[in-house]
N, C-alpha and C positions, 0 to 999 in steps of 0.2 A: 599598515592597514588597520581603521580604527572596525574592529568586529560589530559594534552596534550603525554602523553605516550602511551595513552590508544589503543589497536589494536581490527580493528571487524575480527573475525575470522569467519566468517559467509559468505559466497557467495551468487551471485543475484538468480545463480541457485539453491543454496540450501533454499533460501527463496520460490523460485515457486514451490519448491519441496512444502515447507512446505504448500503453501498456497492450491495448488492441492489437498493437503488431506483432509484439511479442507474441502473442498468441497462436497469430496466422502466420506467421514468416517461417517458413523452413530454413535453420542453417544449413551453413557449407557442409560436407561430408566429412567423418569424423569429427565438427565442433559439437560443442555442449549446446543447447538452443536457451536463448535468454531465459526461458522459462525456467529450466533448469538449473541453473544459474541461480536466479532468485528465488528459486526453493529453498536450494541451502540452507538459509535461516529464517523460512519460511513462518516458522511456529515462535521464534522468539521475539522480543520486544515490544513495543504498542498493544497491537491487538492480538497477535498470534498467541499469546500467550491465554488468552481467555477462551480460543475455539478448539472444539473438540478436535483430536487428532485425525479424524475420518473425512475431513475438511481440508482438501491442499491448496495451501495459499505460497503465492511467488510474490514478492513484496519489495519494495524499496523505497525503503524512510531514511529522513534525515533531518537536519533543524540548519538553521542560521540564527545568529543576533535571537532575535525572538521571532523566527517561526519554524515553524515544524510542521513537517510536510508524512504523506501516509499512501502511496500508492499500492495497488496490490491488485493481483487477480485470485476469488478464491473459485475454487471447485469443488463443487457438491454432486458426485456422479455424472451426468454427463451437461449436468450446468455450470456455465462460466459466466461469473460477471466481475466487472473491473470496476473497484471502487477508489475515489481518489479523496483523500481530506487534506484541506490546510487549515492551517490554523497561524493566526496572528496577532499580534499586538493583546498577550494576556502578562500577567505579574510574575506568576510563577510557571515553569515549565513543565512541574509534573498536572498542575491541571490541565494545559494544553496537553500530555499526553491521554489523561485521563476522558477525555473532549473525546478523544479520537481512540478513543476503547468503546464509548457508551454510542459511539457512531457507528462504530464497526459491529458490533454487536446488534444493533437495530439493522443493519442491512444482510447479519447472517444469519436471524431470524425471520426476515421476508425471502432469503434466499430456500430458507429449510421449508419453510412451507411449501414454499412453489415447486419442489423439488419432486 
């Protein structure tokens, strides 16, 4: 498999679909609940690393070929909101991460106000 062929078939909308559920679905008894799950590593990478620790974010990012993907739900006391970024077709990969730090960042800045 040539890695620069590779296509996301996945939409920003169908990722806030997904991350929506996350939110509202109760797991089975005794599981972990998705959200918890994606806390885990909540704070590191892309953006987590720029937002304050008082801020719990559940997050799941990845890349292909050249795009890179940024889903996440952050929570700022009893606000929840699911922000989704893609990014694609850039030159280098740390700017596309960089893309979706200075995004994430403007959307936990309209979240702290509203807050």
């Amino acid at each position: 498999n040539d890695k620069t062929t590779r296509e996301n078939w996945i939409t920003a909308q169908d990722m806030s679909r997904i991350m929506t559920l996350a939110i509202t679905q109760e797991p089975p008894p005794r599981w972990p609940s998705a959200m918890d799950l994606m806390e885990i590593k909540g704070h590191s990478g892309k953006l987590g690393e720029m937002i304050p620790r008082d801020v719990k974010i559940a997050r799941k990012c990845g890349q292909i070929s050249n795009q890179e993907h940024y889903a996440a739900v952050l929570t700022l006391g009893k606000k929840k909101l699911v922000m989704v970024v893609m990014v694609s077709d850039f030159d280098k990969r740390n700017r596309a991460k960089e893309g979706i730090r200075k995004i994430g960042m403007l959307v936990y800045d309209a979240l702290k106000h509203k807050a």
